[in-house]
Backbone as a chain_set.jsonl record, in Angstrom:
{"seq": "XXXXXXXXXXXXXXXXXXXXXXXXXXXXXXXXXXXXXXXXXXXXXXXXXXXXXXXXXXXXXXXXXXXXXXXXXXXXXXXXXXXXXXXXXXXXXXXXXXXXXXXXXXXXXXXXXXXXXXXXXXXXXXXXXXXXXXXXXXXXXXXXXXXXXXXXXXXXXXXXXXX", "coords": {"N": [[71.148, 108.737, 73.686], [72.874, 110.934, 73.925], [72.782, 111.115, 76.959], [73.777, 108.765, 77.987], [76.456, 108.898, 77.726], [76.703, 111.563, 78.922], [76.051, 110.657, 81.476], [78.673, 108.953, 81.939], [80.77, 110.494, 81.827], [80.332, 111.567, 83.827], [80.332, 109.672, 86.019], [82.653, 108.746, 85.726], [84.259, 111.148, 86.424], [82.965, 111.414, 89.602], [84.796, 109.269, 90.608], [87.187, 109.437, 89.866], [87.447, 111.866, 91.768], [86.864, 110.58, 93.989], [88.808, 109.178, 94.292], [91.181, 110.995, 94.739], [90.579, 112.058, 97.224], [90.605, 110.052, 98.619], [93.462, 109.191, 98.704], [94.594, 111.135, 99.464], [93.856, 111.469, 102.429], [94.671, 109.062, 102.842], [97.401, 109.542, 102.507], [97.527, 112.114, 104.245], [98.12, 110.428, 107.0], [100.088, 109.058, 106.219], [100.518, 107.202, 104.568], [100.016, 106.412, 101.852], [102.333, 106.676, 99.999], [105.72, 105.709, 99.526], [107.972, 102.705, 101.097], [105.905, 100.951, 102.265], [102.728, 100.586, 101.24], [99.202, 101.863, 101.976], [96.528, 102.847, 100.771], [93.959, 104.054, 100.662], [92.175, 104.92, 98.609], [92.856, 102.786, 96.565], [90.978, 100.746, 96.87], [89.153, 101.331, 95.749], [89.451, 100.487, 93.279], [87.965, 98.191, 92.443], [85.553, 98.982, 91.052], [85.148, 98.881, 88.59], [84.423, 96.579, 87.91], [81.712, 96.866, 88.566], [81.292, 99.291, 86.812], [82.49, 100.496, 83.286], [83.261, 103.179, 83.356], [84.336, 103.648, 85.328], [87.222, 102.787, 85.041], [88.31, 104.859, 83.22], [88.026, 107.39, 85.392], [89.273, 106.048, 87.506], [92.082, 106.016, 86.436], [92.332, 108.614, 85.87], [92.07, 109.503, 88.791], [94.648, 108.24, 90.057], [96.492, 109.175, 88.512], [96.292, 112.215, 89.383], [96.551, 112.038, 92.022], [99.035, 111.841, 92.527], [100.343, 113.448, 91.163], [99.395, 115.427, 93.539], [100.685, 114.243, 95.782], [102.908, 114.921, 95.196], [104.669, 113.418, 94.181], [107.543, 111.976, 91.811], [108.128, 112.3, 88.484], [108.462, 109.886, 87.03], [107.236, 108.055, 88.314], [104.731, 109.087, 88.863], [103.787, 108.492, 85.855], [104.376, 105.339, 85.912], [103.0, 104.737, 88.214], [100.35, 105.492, 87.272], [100.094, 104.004, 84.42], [100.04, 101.462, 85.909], [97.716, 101.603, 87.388], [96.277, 101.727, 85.434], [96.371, 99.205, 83.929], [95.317, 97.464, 86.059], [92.882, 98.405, 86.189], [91.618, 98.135, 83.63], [92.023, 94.639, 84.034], [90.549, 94.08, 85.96], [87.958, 94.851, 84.81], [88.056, 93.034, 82.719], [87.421, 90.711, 84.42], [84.872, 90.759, 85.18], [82.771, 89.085, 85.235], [83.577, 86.846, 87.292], [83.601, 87.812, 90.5], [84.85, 87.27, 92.686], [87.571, 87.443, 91.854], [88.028, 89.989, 91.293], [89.794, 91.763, 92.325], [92.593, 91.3, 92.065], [93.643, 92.015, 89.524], [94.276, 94.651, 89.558], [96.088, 94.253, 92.329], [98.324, 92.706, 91.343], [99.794, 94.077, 88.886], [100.318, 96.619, 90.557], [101.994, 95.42, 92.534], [104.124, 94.19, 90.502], [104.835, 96.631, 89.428], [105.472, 99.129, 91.174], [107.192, 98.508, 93.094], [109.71, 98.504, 91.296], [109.947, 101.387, 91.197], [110.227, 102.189, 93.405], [112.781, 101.355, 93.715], [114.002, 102.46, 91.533], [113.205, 104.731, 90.964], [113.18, 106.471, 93.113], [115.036, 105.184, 94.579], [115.491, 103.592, 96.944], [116.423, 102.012, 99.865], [116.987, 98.872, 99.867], [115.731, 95.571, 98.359], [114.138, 94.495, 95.458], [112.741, 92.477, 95.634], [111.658, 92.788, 98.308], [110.248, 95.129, 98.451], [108.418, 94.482, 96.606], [106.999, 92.767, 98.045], [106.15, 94.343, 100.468], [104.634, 96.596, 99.224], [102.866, 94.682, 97.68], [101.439, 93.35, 99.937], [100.382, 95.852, 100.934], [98.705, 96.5, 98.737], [96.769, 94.446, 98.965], [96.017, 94.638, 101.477], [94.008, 96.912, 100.854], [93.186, 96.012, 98.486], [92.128, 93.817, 98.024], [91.22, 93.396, 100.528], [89.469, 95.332, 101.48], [88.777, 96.665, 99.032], [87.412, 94.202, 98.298], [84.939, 94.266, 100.49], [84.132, 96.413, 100.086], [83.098, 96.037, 97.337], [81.11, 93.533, 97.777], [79.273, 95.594, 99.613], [78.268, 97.616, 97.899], [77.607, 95.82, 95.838], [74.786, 95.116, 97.293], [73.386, 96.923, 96.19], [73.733, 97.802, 93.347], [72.16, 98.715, 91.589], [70.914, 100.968, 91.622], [73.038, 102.315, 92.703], [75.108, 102.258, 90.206], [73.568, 103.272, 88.196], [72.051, 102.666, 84.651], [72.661, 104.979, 81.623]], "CA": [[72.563, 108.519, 73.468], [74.036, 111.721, 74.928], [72.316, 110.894, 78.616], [74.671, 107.776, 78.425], [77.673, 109.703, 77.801], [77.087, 112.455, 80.283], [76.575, 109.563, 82.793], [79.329, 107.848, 81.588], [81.79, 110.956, 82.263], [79.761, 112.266, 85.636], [80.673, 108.69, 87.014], [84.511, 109.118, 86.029], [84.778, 112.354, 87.624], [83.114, 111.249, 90.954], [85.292, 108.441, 90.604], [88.449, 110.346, 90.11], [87.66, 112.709, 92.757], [86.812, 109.985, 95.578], [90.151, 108.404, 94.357], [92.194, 111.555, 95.05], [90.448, 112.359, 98.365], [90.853, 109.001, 99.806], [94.356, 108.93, 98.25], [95.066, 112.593, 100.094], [93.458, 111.187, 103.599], [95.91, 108.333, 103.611], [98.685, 111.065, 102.62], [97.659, 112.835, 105.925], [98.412, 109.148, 107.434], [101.686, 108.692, 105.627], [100.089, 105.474, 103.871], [100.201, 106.78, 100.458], [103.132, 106.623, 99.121], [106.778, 104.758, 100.159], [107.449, 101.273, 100.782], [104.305, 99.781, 102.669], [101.376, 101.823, 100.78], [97.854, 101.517, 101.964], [95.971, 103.559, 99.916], [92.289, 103.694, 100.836], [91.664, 104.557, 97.063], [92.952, 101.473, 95.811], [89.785, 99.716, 97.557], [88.182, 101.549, 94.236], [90.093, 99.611, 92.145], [86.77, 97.204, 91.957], [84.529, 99.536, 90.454], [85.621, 98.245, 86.995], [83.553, 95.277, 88.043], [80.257, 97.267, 88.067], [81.045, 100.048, 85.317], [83.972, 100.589, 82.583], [83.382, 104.787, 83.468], [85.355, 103.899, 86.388], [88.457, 102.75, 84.342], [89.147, 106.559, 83.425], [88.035, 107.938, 86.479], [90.757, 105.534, 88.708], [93.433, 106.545, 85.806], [92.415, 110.599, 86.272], [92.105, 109.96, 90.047], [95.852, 108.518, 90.516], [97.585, 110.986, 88.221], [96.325, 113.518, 89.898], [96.998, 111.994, 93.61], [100.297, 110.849, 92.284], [100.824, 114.868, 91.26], [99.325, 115.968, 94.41], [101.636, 113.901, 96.786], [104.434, 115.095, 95.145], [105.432, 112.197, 93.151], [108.122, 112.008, 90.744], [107.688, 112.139, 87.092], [108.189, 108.9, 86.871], [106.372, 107.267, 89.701], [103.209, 109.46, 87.994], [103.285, 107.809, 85.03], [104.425, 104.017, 86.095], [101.949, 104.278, 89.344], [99.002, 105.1, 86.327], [99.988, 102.689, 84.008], [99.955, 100.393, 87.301], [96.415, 101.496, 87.652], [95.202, 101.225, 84.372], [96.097, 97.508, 83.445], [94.643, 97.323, 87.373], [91.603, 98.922, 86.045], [90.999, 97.108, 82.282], [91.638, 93.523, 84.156], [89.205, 93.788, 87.237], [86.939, 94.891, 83.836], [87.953, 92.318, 82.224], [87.34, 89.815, 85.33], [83.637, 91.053, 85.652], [82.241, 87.986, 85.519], [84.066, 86.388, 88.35], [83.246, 88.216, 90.697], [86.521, 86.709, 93.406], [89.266, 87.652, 91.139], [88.126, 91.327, 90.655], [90.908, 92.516, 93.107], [93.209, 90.698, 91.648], [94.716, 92.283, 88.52], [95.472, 95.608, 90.324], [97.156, 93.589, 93.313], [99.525, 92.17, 90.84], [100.084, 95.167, 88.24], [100.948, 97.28, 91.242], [103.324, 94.312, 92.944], [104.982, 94.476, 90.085], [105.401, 97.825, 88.914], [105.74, 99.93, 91.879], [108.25, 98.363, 93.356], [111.037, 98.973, 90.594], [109.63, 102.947, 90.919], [110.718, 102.673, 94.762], [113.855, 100.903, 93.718], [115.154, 103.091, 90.628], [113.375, 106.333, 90.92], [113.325, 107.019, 94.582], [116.606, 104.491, 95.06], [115.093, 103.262, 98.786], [117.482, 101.116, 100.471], [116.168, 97.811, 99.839], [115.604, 94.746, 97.41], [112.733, 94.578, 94.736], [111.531, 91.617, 96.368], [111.491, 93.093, 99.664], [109.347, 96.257, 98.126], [106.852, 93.332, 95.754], [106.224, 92.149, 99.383], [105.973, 95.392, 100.969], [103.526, 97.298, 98.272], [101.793, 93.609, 97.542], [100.789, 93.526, 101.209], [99.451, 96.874, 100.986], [97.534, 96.311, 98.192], [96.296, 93.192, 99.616], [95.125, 95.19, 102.502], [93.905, 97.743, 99.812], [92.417, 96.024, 96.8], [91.87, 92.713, 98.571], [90.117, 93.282, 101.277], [88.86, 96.937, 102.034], [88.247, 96.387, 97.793], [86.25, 93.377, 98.346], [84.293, 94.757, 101.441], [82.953, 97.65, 99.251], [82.399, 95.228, 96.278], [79.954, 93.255, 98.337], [78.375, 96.904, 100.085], [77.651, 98.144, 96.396], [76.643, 94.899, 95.619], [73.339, 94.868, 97.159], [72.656, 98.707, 95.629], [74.144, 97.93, 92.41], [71.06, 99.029, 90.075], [70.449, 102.33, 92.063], [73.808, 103.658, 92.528], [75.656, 102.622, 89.232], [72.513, 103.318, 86.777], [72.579, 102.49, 83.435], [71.813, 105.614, 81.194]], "C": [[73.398, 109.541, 74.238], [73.809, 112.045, 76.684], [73.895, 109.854, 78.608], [76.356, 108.412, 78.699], [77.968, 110.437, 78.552], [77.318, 111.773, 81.313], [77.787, 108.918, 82.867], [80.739, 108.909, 82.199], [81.082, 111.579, 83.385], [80.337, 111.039, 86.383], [82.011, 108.659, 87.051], [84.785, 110.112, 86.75], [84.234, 112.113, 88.819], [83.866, 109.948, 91.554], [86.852, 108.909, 90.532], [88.48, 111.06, 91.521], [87.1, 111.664, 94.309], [88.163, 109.44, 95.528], [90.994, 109.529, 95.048], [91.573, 112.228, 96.631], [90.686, 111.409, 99.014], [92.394, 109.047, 99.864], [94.789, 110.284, 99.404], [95.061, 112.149, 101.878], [94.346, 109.897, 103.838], [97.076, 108.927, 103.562], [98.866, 111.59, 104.149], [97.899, 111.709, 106.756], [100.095, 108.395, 107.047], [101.589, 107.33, 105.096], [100.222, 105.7, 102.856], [101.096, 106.779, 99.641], [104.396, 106.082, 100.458], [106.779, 103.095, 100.088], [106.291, 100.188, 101.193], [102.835, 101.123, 102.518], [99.861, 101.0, 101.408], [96.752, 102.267, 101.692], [94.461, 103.235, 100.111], [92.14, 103.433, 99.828], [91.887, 103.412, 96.45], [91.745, 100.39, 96.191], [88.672, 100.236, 96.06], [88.662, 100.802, 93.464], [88.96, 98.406, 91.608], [85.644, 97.401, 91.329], [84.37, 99.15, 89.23], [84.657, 97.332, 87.026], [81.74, 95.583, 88.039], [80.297, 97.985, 86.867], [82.422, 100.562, 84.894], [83.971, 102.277, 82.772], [84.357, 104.43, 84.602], [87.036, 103.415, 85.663], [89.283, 104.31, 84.144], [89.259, 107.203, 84.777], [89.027, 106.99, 87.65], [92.126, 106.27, 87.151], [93.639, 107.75, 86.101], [93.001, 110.768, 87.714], [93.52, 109.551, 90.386], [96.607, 109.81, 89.442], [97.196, 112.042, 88.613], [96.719, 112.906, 91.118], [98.288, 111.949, 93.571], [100.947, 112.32, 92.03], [100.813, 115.816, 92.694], [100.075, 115.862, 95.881], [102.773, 114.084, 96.751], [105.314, 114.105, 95.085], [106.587, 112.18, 92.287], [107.64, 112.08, 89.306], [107.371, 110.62, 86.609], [107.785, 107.493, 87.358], [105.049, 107.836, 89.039], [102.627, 109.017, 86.855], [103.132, 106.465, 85.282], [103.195, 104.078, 87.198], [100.565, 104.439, 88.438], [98.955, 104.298, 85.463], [99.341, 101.442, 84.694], [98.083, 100.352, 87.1], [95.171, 101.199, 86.77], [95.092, 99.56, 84.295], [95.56, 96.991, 84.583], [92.868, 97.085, 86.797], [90.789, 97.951, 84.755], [91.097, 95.234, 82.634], [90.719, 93.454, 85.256], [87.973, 94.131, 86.17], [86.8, 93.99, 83.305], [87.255, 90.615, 83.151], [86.069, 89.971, 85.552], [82.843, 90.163, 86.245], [82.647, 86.726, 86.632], [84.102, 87.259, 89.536], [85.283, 88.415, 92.534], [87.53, 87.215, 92.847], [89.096, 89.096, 90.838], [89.351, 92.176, 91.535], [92.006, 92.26, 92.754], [94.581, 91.664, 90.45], [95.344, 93.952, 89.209], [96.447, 95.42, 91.399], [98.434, 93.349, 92.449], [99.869, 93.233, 90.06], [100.631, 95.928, 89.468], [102.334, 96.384, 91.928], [104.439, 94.84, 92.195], [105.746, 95.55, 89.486], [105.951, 98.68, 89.862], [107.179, 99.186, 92.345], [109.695, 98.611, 92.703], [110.959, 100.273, 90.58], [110.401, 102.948, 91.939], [112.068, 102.233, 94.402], [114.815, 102.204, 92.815], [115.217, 104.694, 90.823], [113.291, 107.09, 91.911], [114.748, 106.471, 95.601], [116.402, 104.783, 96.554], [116.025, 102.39, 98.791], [116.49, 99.363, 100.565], [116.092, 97.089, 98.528], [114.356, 94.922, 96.537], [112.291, 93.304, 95.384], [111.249, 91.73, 97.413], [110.519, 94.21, 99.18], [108.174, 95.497, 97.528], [106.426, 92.83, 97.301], [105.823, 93.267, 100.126], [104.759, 95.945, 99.99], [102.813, 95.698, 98.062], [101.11, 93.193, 98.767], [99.784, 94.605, 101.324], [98.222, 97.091, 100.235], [96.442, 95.262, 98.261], [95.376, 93.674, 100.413], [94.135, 96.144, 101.475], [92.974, 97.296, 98.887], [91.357, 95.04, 97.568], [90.527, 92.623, 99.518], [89.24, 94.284, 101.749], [87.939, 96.7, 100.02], [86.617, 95.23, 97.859], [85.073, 93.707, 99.198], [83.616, 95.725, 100.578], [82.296, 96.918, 98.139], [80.325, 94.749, 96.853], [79.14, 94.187, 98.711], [78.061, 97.032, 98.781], [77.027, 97.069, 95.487], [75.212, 94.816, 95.284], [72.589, 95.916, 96.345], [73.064, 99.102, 93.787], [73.149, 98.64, 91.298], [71.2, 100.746, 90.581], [71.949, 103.47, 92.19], [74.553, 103.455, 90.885], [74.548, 102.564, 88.109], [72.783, 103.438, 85.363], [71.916, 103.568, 82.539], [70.671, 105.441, 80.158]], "O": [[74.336, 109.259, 74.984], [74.391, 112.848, 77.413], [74.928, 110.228, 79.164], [77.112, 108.315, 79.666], [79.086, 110.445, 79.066], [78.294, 111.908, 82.052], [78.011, 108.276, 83.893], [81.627, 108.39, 82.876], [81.85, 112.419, 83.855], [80.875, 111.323, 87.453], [82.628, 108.566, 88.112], [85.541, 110.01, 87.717], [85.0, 112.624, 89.635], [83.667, 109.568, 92.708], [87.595, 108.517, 91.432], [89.401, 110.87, 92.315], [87.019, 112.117, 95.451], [88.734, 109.21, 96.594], [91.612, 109.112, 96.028], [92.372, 113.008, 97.151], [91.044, 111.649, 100.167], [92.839, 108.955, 101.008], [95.53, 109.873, 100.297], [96.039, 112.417, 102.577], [94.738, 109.678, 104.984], [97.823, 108.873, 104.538], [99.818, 111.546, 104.929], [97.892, 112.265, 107.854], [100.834, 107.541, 107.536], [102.47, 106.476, 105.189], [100.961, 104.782, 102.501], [100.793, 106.877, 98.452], [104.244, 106.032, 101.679], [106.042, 102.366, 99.424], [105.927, 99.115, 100.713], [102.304, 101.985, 103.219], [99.582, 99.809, 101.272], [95.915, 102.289, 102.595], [93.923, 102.206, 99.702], [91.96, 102.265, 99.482], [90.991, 103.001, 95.713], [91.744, 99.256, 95.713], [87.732, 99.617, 95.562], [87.781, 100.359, 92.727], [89.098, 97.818, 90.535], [84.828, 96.533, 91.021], [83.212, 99.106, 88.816], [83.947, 97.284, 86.021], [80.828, 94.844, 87.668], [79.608, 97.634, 85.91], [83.302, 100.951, 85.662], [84.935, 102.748, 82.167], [85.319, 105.195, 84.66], [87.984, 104.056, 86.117], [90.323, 104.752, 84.633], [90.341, 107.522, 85.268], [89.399, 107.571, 88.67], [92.97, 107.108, 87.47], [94.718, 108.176, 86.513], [93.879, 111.56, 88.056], [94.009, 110.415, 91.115], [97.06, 110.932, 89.669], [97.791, 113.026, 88.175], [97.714, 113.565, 91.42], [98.841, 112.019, 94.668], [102.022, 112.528, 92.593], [101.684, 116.62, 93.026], [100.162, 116.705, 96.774], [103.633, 113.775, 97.576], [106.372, 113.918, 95.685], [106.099, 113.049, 91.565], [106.445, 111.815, 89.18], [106.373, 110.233, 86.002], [107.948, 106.34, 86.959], [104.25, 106.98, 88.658], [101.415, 109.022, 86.638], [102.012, 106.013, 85.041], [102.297, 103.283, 86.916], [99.648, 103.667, 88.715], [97.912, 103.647, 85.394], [98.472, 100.679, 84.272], [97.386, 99.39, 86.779], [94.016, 100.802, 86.922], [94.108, 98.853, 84.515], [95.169, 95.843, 84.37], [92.047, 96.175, 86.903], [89.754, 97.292, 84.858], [90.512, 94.458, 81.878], [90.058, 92.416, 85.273], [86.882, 93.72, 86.566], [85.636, 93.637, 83.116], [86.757, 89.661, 82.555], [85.775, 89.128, 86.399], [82.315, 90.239, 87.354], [81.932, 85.726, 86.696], [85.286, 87.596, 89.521], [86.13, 89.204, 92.952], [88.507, 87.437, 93.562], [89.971, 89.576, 90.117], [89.663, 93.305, 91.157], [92.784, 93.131, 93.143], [95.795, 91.844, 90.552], [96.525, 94.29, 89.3], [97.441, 96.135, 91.524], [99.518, 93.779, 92.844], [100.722, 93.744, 90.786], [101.855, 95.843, 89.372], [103.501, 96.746, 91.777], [105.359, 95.547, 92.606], [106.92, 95.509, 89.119], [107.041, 99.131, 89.51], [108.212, 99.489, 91.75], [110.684, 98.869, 93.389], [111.891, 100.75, 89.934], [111.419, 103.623, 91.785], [112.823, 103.01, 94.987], [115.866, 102.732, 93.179], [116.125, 105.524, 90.865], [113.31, 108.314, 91.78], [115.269, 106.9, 96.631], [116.847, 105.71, 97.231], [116.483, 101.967, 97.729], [115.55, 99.027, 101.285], [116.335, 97.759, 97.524], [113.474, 95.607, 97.056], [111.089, 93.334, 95.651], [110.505, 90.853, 97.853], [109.562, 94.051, 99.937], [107.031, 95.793, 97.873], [105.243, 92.522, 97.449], [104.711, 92.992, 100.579], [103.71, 95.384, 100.308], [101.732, 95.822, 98.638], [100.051, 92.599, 98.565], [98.623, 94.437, 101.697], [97.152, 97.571, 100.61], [95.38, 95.315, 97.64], [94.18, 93.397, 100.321], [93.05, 95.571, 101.573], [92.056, 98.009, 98.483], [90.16, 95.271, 97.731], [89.415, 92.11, 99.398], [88.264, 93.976, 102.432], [86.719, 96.611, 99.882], [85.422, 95.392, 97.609], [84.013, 93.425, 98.639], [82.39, 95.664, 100.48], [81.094, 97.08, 97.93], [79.189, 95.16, 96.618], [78.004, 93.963, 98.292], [77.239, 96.149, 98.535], [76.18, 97.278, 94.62], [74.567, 94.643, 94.249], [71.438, 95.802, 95.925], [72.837, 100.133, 93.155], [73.577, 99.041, 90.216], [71.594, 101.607, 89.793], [72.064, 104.674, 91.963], [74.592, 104.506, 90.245], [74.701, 101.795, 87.16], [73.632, 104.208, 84.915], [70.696, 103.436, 82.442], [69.901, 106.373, 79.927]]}, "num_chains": 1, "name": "protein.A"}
């Protein structure tokens, strides 16, 4: 019982900490934050679909990237909210294996964009930012997401082990 548990928070923390290094390396790219985000990390957003340890570890890993980019207060909380209900429906989607990119594409669509609108007040419409950030995560969840899905796929027993 307490193997499972250690595994269970060893896989959130290397799951946090690949989120906020990828998240940092599109920073140094200027992809990370504004209105057209392309967030390597969000390609984690599918891990949910092999193991629910990654649910915390994407929530840890944006509030901390979301602190480390020098976020607002309230871009740090709405962009983790964003990531959780991201995170508990690509869990919940397990079994479909197509739609696991899915619920963080749309949770971010719709949340970020009113962050860029109210609490950064960018020059621009909320449906011009839901198309802008839903593109990115498109590029993001969609397809850089799905691309790793399938890679971890074939290795699924060996790298996410069950304790």
């Amino acid at each position: 019982m307490r193997n499972k548990k250690v595994l269970f928070v060893t896989q959130a923390a290397v799951i946090a900490a690949l989120y906020v290094v990828l998240t940092l390396l599109a920073n140094a790219f200027g992809l990370a934050n504004y209105a057209v985000q392309v967030r390597f990390s969000e390609s984690l957003t599918i891990l949910p679909f092999f193991i629910p340890a990654a649910i915390p570890g994407l929530v840890i890993g944006c509030f901390l990237s979301n602190i480390l980019t020098g976020c607002m207060l309230l871009d740090i909380i709405f962009g983790t909210v964003a990531t959780l209900l991201g995170a508990l429906g690509t869990h919940a989607l397990r079994k479909h294996k197509w739609l696991a990119p899915i619920p963080p594409i749309v949770a971010n669509t719709i949340i970020v964009p009113f962050v860029l609108a109210y609490v950064y007040q960018f020059e621009g419409s909320i449906p011009y930012f839901m198309l802008t950030v839903g593109a990115g995560e498109v590029i993001s969840c969609g397809i850089l997401g799905m691309i790793l899905l399938f890679a971890l796929e074939k290795r699924r027993s060996t790298i996410f082990m069950e304790g």
